[in-house]
C-alpha positions in Angstrom: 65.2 94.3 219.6 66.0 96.2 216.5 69.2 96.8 214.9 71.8 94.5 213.0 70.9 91.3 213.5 68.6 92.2 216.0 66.2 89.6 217.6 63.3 88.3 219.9 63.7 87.2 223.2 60.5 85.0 225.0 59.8 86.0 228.2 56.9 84.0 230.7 56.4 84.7 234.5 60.0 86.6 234.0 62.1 83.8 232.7 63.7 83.5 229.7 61.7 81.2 227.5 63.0 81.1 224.1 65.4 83.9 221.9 66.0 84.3 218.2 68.1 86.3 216.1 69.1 86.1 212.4 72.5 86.1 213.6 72.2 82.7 214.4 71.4 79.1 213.0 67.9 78.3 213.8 67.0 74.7 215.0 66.2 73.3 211.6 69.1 74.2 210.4 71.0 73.1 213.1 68.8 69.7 213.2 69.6 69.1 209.5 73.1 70.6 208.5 74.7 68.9 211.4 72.9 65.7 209.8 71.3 64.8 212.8 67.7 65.0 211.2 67.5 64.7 207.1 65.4 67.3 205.8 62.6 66.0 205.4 62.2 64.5 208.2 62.3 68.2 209.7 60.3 69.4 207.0 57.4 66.8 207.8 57.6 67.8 211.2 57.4 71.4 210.6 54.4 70.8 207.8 52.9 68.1 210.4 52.5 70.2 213.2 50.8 73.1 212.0 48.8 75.4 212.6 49.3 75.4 216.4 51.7 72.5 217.2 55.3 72.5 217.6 57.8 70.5 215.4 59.8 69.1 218.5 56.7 67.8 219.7 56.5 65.6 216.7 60.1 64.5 216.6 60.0 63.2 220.1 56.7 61.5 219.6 58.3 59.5 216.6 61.4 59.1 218.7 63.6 60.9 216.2 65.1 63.2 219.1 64.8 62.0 222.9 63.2 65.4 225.9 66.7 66.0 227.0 68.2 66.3 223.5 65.4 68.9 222.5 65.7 70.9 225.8 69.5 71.4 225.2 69.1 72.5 221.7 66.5 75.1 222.8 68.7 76.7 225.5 71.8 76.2 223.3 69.8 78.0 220.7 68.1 80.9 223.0 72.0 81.3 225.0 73.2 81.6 221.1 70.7 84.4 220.3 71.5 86.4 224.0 75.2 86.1 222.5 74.2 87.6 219.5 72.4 90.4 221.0 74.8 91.4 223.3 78.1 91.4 220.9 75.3 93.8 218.6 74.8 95.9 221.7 78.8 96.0 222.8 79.5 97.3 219.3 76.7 99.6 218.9 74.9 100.2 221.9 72.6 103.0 220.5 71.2 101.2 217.4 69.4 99.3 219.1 65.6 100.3 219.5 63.4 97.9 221.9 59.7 97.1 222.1 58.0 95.3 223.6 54.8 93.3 222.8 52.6 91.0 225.4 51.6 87.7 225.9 53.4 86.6 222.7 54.9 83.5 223.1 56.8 80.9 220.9 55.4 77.8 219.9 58.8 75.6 219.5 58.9 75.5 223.5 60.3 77.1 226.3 63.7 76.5 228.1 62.7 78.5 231.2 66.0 80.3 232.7 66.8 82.7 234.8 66.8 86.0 232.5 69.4 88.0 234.8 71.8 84.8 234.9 71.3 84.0 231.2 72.1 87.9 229.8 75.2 88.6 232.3 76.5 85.0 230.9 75.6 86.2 226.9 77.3 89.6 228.2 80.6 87.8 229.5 81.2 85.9 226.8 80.4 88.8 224.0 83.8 91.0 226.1 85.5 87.6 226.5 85.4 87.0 222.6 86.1 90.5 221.8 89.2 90.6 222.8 90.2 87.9 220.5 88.5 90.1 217.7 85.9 86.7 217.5 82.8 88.0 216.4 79.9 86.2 213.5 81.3 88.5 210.8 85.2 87.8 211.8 86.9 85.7 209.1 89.4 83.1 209.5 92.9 81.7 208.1 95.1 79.2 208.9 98.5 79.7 210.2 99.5 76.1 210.8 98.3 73.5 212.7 101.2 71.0 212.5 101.9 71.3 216.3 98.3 70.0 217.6 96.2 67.2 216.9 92.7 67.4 215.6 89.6 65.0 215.1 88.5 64.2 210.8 85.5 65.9 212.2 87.2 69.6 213.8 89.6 68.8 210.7 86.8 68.7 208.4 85.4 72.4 209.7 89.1 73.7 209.7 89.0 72.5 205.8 86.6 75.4 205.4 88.8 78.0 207.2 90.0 79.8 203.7 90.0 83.7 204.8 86.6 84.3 203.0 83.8 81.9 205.0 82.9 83.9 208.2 82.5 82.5 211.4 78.6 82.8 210.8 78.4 80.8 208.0 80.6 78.2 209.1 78.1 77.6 212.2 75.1 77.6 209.7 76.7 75.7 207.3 77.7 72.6 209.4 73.9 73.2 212.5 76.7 74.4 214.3 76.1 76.7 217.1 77.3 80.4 217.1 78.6 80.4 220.8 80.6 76.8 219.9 82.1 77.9 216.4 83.1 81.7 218.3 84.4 79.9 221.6 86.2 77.2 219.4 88.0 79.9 217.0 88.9 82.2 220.4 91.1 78.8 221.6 92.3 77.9 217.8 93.5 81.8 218.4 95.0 81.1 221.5 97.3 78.6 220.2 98.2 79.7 217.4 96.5 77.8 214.8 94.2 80.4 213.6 94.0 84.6 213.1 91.7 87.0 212.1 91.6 87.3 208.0 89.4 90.4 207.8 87.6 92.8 210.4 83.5 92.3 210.5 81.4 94.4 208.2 78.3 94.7 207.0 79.2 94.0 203.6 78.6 89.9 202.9 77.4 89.6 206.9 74.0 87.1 205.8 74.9 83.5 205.5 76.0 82.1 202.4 75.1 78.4 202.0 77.6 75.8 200.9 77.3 72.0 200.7 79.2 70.3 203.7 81.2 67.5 202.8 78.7 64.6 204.6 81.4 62.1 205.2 83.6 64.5 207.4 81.0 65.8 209.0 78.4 63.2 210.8 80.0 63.9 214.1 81.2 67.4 213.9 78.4 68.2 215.9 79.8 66.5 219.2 83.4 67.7 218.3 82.3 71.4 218.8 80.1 71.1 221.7 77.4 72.5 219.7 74.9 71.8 222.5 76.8 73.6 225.4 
């Protein structure tokens, strides 16, 4: 699917296989940044299995990740990349060109899902968020959070709420997902502790890295339900 992000979605015997988009943090990065993996360990993997292996394969044959911890990060990755798609397509609708190429597949794995169940989910959640204004691009601020009580690790990612980091980068920055950084903000919204800084654009929409602090952040990848 063309457009802005765009993406690739993985389809065998009709079911959803895999999806990607650039919109979203891929699985090294959500492996490493949430410091579950160092990086190279992932790096090894990735260098290890080529040229027709798959880097998962590797990490659970040295016991680095267990089967069900790899099967949730694929579908949390591929439901992440459906979400992407479908806020692109909610916005612009027509800028969005298809094609469609056969029996390409993807090496990482596949999550096999039912397609129809998995895009009217994405689509539900892409008009549920928009009505909070949540989208990647969306910035936050603070308005106060005296009222509720957080976690060091949510604390840690609301440290990097400062009106200029965009809900995209705060997901790639901390191997966070898209889906649980967008949710999170919608219910920080709800309650008053966070609002919308600036409207997406295009301008500044790739991710901008930035060191996470490592202390605040071993477990921040639990706090968020990153693999919901």
């Amino acid at each position: 699917m063309g457009g802005d992000p765009g993406g690739t979605v993985y389809l065998i015997g009709g079911c959803l296989a895999f999806a990607e988009s650039s919109a979203v943090p891929d699985l090294g990065s959500r492996l490493v940044n949430s410091r579950r993996l160092g990086v190279d360990q992932w790096r090894r993997a990735q260098f290890d299995s080529q040229p027709d292996g798959s880097a998962g394969d590797l990490l659970l044959r040295w016991g680095l990740l267990d089967a069900a911890e790899w099967q949730a990060l694929l579908r949390s990755a591929a439901l992440d990349a459906l979400l992407a798609l479908a806020i692109q397509l909610t916005q612009t609708p027509a800028a969005a060109g298809t094609s469609f190429i056969p029996r390409q597949a993807h090496p990482v794995g596949s999550v096999r899902l039912d397609t129809g169940w998995a895009w009217r989910h994405a689509w539900q959640e892409a008009e549920r968020l928009a009505r909070y204004d949540v989208g990647p691009g969306a910035r936050l601020r603070l308005c106060g959070r005296d009222h509720l009580v957080f976690s060091a690790e949510a604390a840690a990612v609301l440290g990097q709420i400062d009106g200029r980091a965009t809900i995209r980068e705060l997901a790639w920055r901390n191997g966070l997902a898209l889906f649980g950084v967008m949710d999170w903000a919608a219910r920080l919204i709800q309650d008053g502790v966070c609002a919308i800084a600036a409207r997406e654009g295009r301008e500044g929409a790739g991710p901008r890295w930035a060191r996470p602090d490592p202390d605040l952040l071993r477990q921040v990848l639990t706090e968020l339900r990153q693999l919901s």
